[in-house]
Structure formats: structure tokens, C-alpha cells
MMTF fields as JSON, N, C-alpha, C and O atoms, coordinates in Angstrom:
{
  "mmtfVersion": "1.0.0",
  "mmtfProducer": "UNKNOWN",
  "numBonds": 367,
  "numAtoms": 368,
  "numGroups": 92,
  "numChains": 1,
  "numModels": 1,
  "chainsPerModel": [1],
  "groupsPerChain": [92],
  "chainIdList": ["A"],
  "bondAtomList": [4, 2, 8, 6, 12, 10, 16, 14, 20, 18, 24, 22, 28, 26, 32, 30, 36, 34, 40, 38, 44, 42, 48, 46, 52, 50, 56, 54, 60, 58, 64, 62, 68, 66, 72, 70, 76, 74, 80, 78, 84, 82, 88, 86, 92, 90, 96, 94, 100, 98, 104, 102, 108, 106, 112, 110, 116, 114, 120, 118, 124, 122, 128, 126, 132, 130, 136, 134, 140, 138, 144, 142, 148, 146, 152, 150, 156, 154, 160, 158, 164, 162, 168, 166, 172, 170, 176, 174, 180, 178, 184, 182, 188, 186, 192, 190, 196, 194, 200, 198, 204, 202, 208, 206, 212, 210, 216, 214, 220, 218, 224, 222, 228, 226, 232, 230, 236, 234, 240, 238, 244, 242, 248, 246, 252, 250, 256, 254, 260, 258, 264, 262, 268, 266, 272, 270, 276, 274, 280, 278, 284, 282, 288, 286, 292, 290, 296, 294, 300, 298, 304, 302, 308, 306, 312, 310, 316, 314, 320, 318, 324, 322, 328, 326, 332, 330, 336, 334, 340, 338, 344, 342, 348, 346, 352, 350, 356, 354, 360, 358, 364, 362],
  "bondOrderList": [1, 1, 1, 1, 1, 1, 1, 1, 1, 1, 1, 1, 1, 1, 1, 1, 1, 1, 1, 1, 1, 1, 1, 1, 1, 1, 1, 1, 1, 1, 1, 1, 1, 1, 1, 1, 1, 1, 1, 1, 1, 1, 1, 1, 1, 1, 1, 1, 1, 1, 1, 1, 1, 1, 1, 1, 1, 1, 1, 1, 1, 1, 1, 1, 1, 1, 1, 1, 1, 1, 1, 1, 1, 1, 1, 1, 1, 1, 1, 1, 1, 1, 1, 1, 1, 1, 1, 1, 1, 1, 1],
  "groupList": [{"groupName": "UNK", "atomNameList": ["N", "CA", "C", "O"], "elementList": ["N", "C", "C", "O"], "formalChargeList": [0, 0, 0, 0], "bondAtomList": [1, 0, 2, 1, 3, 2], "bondOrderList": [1, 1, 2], "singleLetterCode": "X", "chemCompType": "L-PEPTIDE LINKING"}],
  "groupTypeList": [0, 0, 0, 0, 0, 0, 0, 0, 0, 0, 0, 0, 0, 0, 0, 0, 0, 0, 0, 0, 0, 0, 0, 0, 0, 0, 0, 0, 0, 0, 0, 0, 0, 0, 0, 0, 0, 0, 0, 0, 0, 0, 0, 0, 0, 0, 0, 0, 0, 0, 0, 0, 0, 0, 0, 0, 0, 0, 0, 0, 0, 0, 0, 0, 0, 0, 0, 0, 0, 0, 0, 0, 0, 0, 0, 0, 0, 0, 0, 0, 0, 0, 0, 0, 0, 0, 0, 0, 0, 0, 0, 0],
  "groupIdList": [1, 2, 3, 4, 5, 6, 7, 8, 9, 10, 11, 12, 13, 14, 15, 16, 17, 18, 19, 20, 21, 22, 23, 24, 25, 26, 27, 28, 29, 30, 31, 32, 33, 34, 35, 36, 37, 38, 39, 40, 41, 42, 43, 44, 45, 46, 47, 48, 49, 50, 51, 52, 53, 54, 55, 56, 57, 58, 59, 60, 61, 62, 63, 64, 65, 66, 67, 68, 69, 70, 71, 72, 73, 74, 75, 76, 77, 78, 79, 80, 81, 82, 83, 84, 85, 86, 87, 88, 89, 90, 91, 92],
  "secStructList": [7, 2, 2, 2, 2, 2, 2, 6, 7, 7, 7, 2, 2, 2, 2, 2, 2, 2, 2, 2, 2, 2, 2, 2, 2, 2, 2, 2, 2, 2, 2, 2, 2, 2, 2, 2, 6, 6, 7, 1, 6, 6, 2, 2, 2, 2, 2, 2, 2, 2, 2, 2, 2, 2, 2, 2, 2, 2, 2, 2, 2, 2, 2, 2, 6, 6, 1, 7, 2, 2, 2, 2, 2, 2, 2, 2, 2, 2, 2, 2, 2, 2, 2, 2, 2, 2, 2, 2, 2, 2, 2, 7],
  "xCoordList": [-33.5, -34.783, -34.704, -35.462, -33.909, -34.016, -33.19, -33.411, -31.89, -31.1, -32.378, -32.422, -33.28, -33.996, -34.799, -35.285, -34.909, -36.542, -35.556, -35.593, -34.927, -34.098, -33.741, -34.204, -32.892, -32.768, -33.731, -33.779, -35.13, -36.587, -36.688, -37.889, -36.421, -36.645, -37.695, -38.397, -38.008, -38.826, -37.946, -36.756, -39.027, -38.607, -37.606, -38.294, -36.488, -35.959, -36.774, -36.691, -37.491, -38.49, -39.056, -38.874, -40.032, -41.236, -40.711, -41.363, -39.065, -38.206, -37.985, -38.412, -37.223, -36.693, -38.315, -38.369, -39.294, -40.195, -40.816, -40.96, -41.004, -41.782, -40.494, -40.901, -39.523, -38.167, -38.394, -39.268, -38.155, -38.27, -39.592, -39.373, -40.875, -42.065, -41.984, -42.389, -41.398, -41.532, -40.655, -40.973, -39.491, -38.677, -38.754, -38.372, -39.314, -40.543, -41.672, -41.767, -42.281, -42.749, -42.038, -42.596, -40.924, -40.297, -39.413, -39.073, -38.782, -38.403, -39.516, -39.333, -40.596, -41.953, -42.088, -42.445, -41.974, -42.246, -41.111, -41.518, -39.632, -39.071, -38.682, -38.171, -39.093, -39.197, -40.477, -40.54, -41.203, -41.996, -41.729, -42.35, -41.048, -40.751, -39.448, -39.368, -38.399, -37.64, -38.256, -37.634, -39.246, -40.304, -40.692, -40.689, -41.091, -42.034, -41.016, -41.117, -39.97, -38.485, -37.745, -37.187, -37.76, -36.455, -37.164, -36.365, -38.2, -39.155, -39.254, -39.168, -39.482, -39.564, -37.847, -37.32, -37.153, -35.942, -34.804, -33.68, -35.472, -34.629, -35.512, -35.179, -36.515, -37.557, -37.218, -37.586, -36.448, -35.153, -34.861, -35.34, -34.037, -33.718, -34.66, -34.314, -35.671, -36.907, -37.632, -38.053, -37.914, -38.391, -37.909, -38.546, -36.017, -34.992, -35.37, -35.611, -35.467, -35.859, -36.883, -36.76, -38.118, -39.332, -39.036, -39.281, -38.468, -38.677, -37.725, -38.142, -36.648, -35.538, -36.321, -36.207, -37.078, -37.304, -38.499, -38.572, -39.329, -40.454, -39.347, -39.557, -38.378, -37.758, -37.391, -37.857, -36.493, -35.907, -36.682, -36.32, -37.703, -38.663, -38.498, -38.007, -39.275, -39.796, -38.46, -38.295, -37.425, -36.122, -35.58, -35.78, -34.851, -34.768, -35.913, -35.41, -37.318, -37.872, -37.484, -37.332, -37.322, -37.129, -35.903, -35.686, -34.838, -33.409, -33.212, -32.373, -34.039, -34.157, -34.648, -34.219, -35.472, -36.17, -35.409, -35.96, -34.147, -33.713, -32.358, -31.607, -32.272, -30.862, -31.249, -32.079, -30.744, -30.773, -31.035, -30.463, -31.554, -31.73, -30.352, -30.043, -29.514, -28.088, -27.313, -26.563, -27.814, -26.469, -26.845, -25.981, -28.366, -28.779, -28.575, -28.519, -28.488, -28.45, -26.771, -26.353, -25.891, -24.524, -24.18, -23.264, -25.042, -24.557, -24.948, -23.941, -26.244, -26.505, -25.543, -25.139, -25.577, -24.492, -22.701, -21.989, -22.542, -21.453, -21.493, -20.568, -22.621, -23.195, -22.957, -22.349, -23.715, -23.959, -22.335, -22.073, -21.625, -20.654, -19.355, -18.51, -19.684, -18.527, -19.243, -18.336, -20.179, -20.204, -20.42, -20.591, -20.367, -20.147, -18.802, -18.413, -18.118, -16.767, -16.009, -14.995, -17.047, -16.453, -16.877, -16.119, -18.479, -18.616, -17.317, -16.63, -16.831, -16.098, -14.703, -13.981, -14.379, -13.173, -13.568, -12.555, -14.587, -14.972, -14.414, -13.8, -14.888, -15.312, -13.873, -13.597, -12.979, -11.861, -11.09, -9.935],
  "yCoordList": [-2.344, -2.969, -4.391, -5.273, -4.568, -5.703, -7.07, -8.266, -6.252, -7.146, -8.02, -9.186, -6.703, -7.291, -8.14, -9.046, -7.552, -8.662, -10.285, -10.801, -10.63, -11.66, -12.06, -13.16, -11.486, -12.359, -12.741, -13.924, -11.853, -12.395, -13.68, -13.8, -14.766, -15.326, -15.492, -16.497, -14.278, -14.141, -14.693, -14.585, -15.262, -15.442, -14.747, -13.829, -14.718, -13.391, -12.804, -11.631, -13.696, -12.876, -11.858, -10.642, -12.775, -11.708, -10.336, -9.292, -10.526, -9.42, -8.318, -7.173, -8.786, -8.073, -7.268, -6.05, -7.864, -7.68, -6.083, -4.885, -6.83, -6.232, -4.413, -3.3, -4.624, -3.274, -3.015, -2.158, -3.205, -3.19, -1.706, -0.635, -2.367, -1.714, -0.41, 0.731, -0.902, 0.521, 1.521, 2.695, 0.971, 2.329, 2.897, 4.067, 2.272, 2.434, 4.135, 5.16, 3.649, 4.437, 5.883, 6.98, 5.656, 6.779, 7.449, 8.558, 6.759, 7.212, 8.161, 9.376, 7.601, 8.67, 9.716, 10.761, 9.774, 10.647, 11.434, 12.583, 11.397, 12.508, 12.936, 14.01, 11.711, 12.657, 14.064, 14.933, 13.521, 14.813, 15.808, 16.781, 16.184, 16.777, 17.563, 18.791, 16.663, 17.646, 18.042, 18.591, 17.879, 18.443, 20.107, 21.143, 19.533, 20.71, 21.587, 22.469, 21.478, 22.017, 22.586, 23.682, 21.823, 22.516, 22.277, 21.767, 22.389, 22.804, 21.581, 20.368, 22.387, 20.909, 20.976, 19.932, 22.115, 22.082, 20.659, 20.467, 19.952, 18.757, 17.429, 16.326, 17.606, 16.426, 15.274, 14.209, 15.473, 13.777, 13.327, 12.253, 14.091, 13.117, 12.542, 11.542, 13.028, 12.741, 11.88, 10.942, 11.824, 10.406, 9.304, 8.261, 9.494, 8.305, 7.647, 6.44, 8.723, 7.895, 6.95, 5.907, 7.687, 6.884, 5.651, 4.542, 5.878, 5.12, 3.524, 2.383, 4.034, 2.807, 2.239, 1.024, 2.867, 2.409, 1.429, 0.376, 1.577, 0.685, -0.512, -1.628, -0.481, -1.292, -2.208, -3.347, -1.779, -2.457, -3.596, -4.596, -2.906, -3.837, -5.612, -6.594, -5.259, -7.14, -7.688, -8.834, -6.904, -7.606, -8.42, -9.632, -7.936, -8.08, -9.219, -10.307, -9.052, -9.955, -11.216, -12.191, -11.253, -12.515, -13.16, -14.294, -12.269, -12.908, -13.39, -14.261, -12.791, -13.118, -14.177, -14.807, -14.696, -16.258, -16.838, -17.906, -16.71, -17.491, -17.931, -18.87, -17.116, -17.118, -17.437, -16.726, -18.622, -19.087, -18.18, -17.094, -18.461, -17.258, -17.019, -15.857, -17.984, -17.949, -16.872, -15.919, -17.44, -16.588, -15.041, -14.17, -14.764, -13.771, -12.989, -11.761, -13.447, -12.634, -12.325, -11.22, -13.391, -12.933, -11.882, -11.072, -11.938, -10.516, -9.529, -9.135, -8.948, -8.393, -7.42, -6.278, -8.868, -8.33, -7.654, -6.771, -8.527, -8.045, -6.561, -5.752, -6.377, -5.246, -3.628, -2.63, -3.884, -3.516, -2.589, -1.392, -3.717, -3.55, -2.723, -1.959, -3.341, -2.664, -1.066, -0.305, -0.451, 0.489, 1.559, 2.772, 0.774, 1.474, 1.709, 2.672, 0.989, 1.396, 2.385, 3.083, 2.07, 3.013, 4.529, 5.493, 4.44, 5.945, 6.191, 7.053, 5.62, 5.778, 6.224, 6.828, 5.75, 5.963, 7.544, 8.155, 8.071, 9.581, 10.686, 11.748, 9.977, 10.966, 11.231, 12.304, 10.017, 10.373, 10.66, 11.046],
  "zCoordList": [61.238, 61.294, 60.732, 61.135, 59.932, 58.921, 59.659, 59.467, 60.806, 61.313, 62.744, 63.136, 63.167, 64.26, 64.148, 64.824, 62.796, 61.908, 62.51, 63.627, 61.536, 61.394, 62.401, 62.7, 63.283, 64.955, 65.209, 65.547, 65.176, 66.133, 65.329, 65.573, 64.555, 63.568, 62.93, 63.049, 61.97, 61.28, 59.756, 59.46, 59.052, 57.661, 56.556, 56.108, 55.969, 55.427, 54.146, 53.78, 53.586, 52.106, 52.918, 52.862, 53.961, 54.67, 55.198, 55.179, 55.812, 56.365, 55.326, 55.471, 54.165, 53.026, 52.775, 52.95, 52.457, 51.374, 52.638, 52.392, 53.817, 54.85, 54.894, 54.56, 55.226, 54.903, 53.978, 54.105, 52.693, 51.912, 51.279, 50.714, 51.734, 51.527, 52.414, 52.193, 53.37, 54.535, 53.949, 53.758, 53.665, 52.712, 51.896, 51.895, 50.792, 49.896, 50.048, 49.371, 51.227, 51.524, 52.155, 52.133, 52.615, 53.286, 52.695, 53.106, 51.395, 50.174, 49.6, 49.538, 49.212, 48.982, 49.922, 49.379, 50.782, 51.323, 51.496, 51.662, 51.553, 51.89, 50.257, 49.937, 49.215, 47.978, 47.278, 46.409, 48.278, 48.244, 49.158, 48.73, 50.372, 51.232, 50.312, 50.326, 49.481, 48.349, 47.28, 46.371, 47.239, 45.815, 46.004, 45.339, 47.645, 48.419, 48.252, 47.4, 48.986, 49.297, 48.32, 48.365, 47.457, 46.199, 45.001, 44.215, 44.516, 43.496, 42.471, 42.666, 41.222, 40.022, 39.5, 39.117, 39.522, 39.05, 39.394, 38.929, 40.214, 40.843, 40.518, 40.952, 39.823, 39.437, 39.106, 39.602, 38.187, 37.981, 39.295, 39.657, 40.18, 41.22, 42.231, 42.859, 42.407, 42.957, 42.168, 42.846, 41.138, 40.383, 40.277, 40.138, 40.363, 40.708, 41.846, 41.871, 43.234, 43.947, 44.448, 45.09, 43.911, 43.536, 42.859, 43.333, 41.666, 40.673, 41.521, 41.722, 41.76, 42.66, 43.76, 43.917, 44.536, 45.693, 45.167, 45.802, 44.246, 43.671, 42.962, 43.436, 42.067, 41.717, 42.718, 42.705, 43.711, 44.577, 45.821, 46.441, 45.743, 46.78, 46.477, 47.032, 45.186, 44.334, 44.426, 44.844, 44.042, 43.419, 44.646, 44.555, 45.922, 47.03, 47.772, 48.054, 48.085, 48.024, 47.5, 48.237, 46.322, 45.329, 45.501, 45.073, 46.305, 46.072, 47.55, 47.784, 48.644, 49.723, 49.859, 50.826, 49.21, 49.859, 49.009, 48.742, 48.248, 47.769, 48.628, 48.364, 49.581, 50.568, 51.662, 52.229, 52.276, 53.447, 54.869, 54.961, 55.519, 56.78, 57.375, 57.64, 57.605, 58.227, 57.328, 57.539, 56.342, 55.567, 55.348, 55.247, 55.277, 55.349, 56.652, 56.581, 57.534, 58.99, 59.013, 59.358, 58.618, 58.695, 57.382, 57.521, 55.966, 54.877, 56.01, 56.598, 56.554, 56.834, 58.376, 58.596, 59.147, 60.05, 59.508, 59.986, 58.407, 57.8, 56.98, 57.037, 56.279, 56.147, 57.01, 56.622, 58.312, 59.378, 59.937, 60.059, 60.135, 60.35, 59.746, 60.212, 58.348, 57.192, 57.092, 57.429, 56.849, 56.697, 57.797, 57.674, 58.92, 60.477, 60.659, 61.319, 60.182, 59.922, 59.076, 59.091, 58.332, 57.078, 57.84, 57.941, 58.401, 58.851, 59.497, 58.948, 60.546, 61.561, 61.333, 62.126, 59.875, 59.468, 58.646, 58.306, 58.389, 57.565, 58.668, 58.57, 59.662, 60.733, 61.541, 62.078, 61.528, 62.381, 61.34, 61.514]
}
């Protein structure tokens, strides 16, 4: 999502901040879906993820408008890439 944001040339704060929030939210939600699922006995790790995904939003935001769009679209593609590889190398 974050690589498409960026090609369409959208801003990278507004990109980061805009991903960012959405995961946010989907972090919330499949941390309640393991709440529902595997009770309070796992409550730490479900508050980690809450708790990270609220951290991580602002931070990201902030470091994003501090990085050029170029260079941001190439971490990201480099990103993209390195750990598509890495799947690729689990799997074979």
C-alpha cells in the first residue's frame, strides 16, 4: 500500500502517517480477534501489539517528512524486495 501511495505521488508524511493509521487499526482488530480466540492468558502480547502499533504511527510520520520522496520510494522498494527474497529463500 505504502509503495502505491508513493508512485501515485502522493506526499511520503501523508503516505507513512495515512499506512501507518490503517495498521493501527488492523493491528486492533486482529488483537482483539486473539483476545476473543486465546483468552486473557496471552494479554501481554496483545497489549504489545496495541501498544507498538499506537507508538509506531507518530514516529514514522515524523521521520517520513523528514526523508526525501526519492529516497523514500527507493528504502521502500528496497524493502519490498529484500524481504521477498528472504520469503523466497524460507520456502525453497
Amino acid at each position: 500500500m505504502t509503495s502505491t501511495l508513493l508512485a501515485k505521488g502522493k506526499k511520503s508524511n501523508l503516505v507513512v502517517g495515512t499506512v501507518s493509521l490503517a495498521e493501527f487499526f488492523v493491528t486492533l482488530s486482529a488483537s482483539l480477534t486473539f483476545f476473543a480466540a486465546l483468552g486473557v492468558s496471552h494479554g501481554f502480547i496483545i497489549a504489545g501489539l496495541i501498544i507498538g502499533g499506537a507508538l509506531a504511527a507518530p514516529i514514522a510520520t515524523k521521520l517520513a517528512g523528514k526523508i526525501p520522496q526519492k529516497v523514500a520510494i527507493l528504502a521502500v522498494a528496497f524493502l519490498v524486495i529484500t524481504f521477498s527474497i528472504r520469503i523466497l529463500f524460507k520456502i525453497f
